[in-house]
C-alpha positions as CSV (number, residue, x, y, z in Angstrom):
1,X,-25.2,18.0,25.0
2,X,-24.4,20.5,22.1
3,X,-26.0,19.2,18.7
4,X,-22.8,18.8,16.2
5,X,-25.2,20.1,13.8
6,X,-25.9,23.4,15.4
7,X,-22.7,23.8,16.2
8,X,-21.2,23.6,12.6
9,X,-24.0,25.6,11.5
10,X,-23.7,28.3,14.4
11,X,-19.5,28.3,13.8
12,X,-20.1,29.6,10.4
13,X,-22.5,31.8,11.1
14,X,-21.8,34.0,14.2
15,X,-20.6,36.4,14.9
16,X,-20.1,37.2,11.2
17,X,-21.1,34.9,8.3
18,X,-18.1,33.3,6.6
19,X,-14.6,32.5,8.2
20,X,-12.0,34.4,6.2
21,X,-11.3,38.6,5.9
22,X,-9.6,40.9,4.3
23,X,-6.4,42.6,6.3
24,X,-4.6,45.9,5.6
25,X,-0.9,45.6,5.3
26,X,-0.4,49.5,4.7
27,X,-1.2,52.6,7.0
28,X,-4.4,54.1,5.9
29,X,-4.4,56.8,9.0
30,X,-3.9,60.1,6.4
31,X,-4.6,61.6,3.2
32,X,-1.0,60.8,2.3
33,X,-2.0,57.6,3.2
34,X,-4.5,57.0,1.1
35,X,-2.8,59.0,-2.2
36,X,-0.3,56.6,-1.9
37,X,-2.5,53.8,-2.0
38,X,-4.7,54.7,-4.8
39,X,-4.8,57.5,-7.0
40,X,-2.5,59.2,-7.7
41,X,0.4,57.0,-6.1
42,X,-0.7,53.6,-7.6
43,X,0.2,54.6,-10.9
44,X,3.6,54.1,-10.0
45,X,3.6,50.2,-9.5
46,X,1.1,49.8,-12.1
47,X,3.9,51.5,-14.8
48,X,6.4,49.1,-13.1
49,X,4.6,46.3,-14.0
50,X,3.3,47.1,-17.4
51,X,7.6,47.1,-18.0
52,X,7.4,43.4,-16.4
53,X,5.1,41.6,-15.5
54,X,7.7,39.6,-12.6
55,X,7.3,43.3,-11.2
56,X,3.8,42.1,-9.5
57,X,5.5,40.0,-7.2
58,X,7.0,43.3,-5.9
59,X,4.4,45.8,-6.0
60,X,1.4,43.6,-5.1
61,X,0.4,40.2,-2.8
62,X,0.6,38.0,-5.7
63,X,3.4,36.1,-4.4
64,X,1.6,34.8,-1.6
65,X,-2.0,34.6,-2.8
66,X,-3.4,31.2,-3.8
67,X,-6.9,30.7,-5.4
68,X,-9.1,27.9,-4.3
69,X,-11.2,27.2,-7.0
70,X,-14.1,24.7,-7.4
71,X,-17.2,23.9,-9.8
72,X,-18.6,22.0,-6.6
73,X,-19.2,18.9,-8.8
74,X,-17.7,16.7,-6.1
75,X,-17.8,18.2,-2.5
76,X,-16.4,16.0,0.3
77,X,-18.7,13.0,0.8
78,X,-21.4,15.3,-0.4
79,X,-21.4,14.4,-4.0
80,X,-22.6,17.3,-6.9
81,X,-24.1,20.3,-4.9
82,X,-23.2,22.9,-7.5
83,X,-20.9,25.9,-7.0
84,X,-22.5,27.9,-4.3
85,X,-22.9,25.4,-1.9
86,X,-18.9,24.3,-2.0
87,X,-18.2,27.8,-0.9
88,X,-18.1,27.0,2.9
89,X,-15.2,24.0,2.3
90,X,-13.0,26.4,-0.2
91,X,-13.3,29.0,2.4
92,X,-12.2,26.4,4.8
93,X,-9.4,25.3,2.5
94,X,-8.3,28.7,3.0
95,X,-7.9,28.9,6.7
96,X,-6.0,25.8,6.1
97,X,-3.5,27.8,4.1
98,X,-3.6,30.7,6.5
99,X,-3.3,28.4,9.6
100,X,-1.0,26.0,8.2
101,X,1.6,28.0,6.2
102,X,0.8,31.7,5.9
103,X,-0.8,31.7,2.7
104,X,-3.4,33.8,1.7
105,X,-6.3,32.8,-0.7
106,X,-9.5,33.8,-2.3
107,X,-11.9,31.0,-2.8
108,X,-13.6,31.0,-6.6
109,X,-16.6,28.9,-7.3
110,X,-17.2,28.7,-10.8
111,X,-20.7,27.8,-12.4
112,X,-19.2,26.5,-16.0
113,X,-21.6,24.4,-18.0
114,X,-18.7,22.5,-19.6
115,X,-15.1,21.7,-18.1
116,X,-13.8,23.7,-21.0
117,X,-15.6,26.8,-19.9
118,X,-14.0,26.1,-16.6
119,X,-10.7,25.8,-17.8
120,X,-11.4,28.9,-19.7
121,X,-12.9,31.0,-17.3
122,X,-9.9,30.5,-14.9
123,X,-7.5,30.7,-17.4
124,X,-8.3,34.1,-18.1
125,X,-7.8,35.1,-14.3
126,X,-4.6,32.9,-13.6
127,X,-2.6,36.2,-13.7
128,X,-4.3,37.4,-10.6
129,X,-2.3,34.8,-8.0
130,X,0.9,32.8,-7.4
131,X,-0.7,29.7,-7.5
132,X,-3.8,27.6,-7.9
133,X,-5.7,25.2,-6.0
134,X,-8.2,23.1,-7.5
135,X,-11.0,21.6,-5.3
136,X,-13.7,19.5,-5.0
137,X,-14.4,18.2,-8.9
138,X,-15.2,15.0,-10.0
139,X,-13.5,12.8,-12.0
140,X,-12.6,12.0,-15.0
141,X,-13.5,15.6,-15.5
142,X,-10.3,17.0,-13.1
143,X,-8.0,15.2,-14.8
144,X,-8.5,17.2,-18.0
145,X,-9.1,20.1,-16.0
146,X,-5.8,20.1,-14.2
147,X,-4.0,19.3,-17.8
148,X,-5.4,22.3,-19.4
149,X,-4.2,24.6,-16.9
150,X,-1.0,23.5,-16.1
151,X,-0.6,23.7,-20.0
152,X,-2.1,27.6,-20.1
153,X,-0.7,28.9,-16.9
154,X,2.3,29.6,-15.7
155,X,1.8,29.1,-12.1
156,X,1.2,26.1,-9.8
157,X,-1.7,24.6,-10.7
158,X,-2.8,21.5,-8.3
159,X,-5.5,19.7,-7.7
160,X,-5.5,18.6,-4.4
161,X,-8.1,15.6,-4.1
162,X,-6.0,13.6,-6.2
163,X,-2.0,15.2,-5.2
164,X,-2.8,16.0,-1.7
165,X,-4.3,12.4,-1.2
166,X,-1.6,10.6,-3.2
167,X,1.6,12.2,-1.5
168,X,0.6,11.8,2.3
169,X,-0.4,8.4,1.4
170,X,2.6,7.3,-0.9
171,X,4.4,8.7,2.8
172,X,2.4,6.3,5.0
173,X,2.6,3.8,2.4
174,X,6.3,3.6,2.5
175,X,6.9,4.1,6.0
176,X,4.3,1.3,7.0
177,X,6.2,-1.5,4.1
178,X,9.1,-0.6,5.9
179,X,7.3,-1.8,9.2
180,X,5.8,-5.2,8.0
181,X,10.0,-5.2,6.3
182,X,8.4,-5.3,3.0
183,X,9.9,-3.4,0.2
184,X,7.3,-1.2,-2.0
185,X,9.1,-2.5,-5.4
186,X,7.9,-5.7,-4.7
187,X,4.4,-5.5,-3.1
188,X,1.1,-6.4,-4.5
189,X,-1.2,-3.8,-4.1
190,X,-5.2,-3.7,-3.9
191,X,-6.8,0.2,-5.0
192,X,-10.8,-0.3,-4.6
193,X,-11.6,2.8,-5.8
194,X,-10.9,4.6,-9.5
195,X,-11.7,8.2,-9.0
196,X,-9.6,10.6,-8.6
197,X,-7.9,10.6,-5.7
198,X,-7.3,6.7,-6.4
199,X,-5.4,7.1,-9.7
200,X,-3.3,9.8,-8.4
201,X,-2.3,7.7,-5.3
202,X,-1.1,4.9,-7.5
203,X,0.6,6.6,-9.9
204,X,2.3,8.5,-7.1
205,X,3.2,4.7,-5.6
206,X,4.1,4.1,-9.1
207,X,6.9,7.4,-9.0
208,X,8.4,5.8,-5.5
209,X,9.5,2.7,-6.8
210,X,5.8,0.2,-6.8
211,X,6.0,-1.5,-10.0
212,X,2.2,-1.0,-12.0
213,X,2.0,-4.7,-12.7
214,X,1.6,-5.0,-9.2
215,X,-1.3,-2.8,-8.5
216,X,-4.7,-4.3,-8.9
217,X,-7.5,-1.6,-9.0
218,X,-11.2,-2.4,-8.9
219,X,-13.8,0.2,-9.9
220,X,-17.7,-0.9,-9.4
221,X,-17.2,-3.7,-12.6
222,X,-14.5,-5.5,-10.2
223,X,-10.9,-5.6,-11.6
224,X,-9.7,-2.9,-14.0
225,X,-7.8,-5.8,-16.2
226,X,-6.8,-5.4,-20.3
227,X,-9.4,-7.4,-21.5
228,X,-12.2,-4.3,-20.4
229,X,-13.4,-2.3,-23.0
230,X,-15.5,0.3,-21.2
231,X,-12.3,1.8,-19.4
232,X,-11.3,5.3,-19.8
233,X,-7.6,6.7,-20.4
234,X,-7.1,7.5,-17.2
235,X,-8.5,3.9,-15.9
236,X,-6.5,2.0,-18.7
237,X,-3.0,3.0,-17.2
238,X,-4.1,0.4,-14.7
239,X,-5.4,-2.3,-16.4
240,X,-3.5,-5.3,-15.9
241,X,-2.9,-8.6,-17.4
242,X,-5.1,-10.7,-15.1
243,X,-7.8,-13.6,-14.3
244,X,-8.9,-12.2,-11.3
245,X,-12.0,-10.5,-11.6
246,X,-13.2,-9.5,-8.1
247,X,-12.3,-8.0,-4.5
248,X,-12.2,-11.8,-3.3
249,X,-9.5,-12.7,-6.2
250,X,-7.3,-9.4,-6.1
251,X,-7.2,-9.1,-2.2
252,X,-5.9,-13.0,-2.4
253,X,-2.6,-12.8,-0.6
254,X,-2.2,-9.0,-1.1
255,X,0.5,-7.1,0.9
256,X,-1.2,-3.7,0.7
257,X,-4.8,-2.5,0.3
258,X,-5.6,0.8,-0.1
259,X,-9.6,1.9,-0.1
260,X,-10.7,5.4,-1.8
261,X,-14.4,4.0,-2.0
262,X,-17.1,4.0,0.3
263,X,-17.8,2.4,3.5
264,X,-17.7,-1.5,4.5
265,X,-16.4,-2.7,1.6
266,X,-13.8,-4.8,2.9
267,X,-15.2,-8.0,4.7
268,X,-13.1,-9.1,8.1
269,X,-12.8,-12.6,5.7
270,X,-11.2,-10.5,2.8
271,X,-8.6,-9.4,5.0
272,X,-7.6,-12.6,6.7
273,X,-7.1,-14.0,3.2
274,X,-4.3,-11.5,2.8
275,X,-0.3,-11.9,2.8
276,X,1.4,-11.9,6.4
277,X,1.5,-8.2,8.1
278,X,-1.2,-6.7,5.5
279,X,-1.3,-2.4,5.2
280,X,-4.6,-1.3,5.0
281,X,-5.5,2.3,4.0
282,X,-9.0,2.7,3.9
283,X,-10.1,6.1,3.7
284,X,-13.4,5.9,2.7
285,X,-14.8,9.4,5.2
286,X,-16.4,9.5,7.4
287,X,-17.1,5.1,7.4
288,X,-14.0,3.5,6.3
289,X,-14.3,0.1,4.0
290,X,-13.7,-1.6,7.3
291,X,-13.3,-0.4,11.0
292,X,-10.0,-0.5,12.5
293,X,-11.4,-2.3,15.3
294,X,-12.7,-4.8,12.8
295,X,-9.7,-5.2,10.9
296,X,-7.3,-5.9,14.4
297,X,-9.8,-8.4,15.2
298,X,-9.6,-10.2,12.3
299,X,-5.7,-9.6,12.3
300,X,-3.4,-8.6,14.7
301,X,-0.7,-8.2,12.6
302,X,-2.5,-5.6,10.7
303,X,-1.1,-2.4,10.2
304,X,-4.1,0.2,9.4
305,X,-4.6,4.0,8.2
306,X,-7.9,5.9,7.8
307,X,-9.5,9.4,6.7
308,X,-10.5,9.9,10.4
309,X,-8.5,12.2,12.8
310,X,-10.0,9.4,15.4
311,X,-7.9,6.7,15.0
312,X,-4.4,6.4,14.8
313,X,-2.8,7.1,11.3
314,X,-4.8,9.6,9.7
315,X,-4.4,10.3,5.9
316,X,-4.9,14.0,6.4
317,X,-4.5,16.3,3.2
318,X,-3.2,19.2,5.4
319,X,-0.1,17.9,6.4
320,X,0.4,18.4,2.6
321,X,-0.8,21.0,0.3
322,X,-0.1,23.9,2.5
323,X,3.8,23.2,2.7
324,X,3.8,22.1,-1.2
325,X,2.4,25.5,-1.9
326,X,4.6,27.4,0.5
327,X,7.4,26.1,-1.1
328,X,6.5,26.5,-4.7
329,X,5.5,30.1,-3.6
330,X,8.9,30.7,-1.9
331,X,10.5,30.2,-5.2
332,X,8.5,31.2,-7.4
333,X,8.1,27.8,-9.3
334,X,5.8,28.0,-12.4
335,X,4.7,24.0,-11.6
336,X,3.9,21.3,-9.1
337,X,5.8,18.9,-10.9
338,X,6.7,14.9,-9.9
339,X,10.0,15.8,-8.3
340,X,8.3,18.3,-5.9
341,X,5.8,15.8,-5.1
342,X,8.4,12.9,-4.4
343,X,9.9,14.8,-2.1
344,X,7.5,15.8,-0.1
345,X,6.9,12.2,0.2
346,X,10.2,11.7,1.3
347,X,9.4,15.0,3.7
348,X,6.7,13.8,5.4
349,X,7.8,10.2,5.6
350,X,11.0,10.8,7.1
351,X,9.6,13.2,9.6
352,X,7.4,10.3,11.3
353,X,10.8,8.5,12.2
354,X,11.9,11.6,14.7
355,X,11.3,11.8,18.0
356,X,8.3,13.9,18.4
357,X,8.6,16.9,20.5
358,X,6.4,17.5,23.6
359,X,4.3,19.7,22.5
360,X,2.7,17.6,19.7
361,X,1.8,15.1,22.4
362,X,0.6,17.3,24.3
363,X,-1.6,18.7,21.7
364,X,-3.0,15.6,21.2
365,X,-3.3,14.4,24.8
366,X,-1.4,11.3,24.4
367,X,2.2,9.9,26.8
368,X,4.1,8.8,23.9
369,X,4.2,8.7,20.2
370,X,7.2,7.2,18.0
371,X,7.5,5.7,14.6
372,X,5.4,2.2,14.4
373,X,2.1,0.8,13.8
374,X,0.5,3.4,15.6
375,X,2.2,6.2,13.9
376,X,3.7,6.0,10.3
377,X,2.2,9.5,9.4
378,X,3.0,13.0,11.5
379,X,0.4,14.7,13.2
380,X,-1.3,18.2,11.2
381,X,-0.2,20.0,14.5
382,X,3.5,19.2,14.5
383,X,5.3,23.1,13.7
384,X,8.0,20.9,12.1
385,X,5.8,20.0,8.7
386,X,6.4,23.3,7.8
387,X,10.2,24.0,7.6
388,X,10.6,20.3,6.4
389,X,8.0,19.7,3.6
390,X,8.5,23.5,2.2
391,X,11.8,23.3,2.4
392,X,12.1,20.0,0.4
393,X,9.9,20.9,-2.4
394,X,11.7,24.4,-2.9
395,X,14.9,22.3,-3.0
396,X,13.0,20.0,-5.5
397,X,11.8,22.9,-7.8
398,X,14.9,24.5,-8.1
399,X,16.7,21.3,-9.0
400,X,14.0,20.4,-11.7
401,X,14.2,23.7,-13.2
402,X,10.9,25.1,-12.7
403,X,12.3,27.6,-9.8
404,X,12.5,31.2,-11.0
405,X,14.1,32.3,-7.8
406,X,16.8,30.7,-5.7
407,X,16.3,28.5,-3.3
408,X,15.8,30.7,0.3
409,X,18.3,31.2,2.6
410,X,16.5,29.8,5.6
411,X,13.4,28.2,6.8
412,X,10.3,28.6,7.5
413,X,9.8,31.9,6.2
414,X,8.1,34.2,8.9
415,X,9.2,37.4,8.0
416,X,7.0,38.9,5.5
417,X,9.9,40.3,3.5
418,X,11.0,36.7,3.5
419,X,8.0,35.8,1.9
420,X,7.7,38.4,-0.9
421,X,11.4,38.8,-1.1
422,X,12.5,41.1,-4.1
């Protein structure tokens, strides 16, 4: 049997380290070739752009180019390794882009001994890109981070542990209250979890109609309720007007709860004690806060999402951020903002109620897959995700005003003069 180990460790490593390259789009067969390339013939574009700057989306790759950029403070499950080592999961999130949607990237790890020298650092580069994906730093550090850029950048700036997270879950969320024939406007919610990722879902929940006096989210003190005074600004949006002070009191006759934690944290008791056809989203990785086979023993009425690609209804960040770029990208949006996010909600929700095509079965090696409790969230591997989120968010830029070019003509973009446009 093939260790996992050696194999993950092997697949990076041969035949070449690494898993991304650098392609030529331009002959480089003769002199002329070549004179065009660089000296003397670059000149030419570089003047063009020096006139304006909206030139470098003609003359170079910028228009397609995302960075992925990280301090490494909080890789995966991994915690604070430091730059260096979050190198191999940006290049991954690269392939991602590449695989998914087209895009190309450059992964920056950044060794900043402050998050303002990280906000500077990348600041100063911004230029160099279409847009900007921030990785793998922990909170409440990233929520500052993200702030600062969006305010000094005029690109997409987007960090995907908390967005990514938030939008395919706000998705799943809907489509599974829609399931139990519970409306989201009126559904008491659990978060256990106050990171990054969990604030971001929630306030996302919050944007598609949950009301915040609903939401009861639990940090490692228990409830996040006014009456704390350790809480920071980003905790205190949450803080609710309450007696209940633990998991046991919140999760009380709770329609929804939703785990961004760590692993068995909610008891097979805990969830019996909650309201009649209970969603449960825990996607603590790789060990959810409770097992799905735990939780549809303890209820069979359960409807149930995790992290893992494993079980049914995985809340998988790739069936977002590579269409949410590719459709800021396609118009040339200077922000991520709500509205985009919304609807690529709405994107990826509605896109679990079609009829899914053979091939997406087949790639997963399963007879049948429709909307239900099995499947509230599309599969990474269905083509469609790609026409249908892009498309939505482009629509949702230009509407909001943050498009600086129309909306395109057709999707999904294959043709690279699509892509670039003029």
């Amino acid at each position: 049997m093939t260790d996992p180990r050696q194999a993950a460790l092997d697949y990076h490593s041969q035949p070449i380290p690494g898993k991304l390259s650098v392609e030529l789009t331009k002959p480089t067969a003769t002199a002329k070739d070549l004179a065009l390339a660089y000296s003397p013939g670059v000149a030419e574009p570089c003047r063009e752009i020096a006139k304006d700057p909206e030139n470098a989306y003609r003359y170079t790759g910028k228009g397609n180019l995302v960075a992925v950029v990280s301090d490494g403070s909080a890789i995966l499950g991994l915690g604070n390794l430091g730059p260096l080592a979050s190198k191999p999961v940006m290049e991954g999130k690269g392939v991602l882009f590449k695989c998914f949607a087209g895009i190309n990237s450059v992964d920056i790890e950044v060794d900043a001994e402050s998050p303002q020298a990280f906000i500077d650092t990348v600041a100063r580069i911004a230029d160099t890109w279409g847009g900007i994906n921030l990785e793998d730093i922990k909170a409440p550090e990233c929520f500052e981070i993200e702030r600062a850029l969006i305010e000094r950048c005029n690109i997409p700036v987007f960090h995907d542990d908390q967005h990514g997270t938030a939008i395919v879950t706000a998705a799943g969320m809907i489509n599974a209250l829609d399931i139990a024939g519970k409306k989201i406007d009126e559904a008491r919610i659990v978060c256990l979890g106050a990171g990054a990722a969990a604030i971001a879902c929630m306030k996302l929940l919050v944007s598609c109609g949950a009301k915040a006096e609903n939401i009861f989210m639990l940090d490692r003190k228990g409830v996040i309720h006014s009456g704390r005074e350790d809480l920071n600004q980003y905790k205190a949006m949450f803080a609710t007007e309450t007696e209940r002070r633990t998991l046991d009191d919140a999760i009380d006759g709770a329609d929804v709860f939703v785990g961004l934690s760590g692993p068995n944290l909610l008891s097979a008791e805990q969830l019996k004690t909650m309201a009649a056809k209970p969603v449960v989203f825990a996607c603590s990785n790789p060990d959810p806060e409770i097992h799905p086979e735990v939780a549809k023993a303890a209820r069979d009425d359960v409807i149930m999402a995790t992290g893992r690609s494993d079980f049914p209804n995985q809340v998988n960040n790739v069936l977002g951020f590579p269409f949410i770029f590719r459709g800021a990208l396609d118009v040339r949006a200077t922000a991520i903002n709500e509205e985009m996010k919304v609807a690529a909600v709405h994107a990826i929700k509605d896109l679990a109620r079609e009829p899914v095509p053979a091939e997406v079965k087949a790639a997963y090696e399963v007879d049948e897959l429709s909307f239900g409790p099995e499947y509230i969230i599309p599969k990474p591997m269905d083509a469609r995700l790609l026409d249908r989120v892009s498309a939505a968010v482009a629509q949702a830029a230009v509407d909001s005003g943050v498009a600086r070019k129309p909306y395109p003509a057709h999707y999904p973009l294959t043709r690279i003069e699509d892509v670039y446009g003029d």
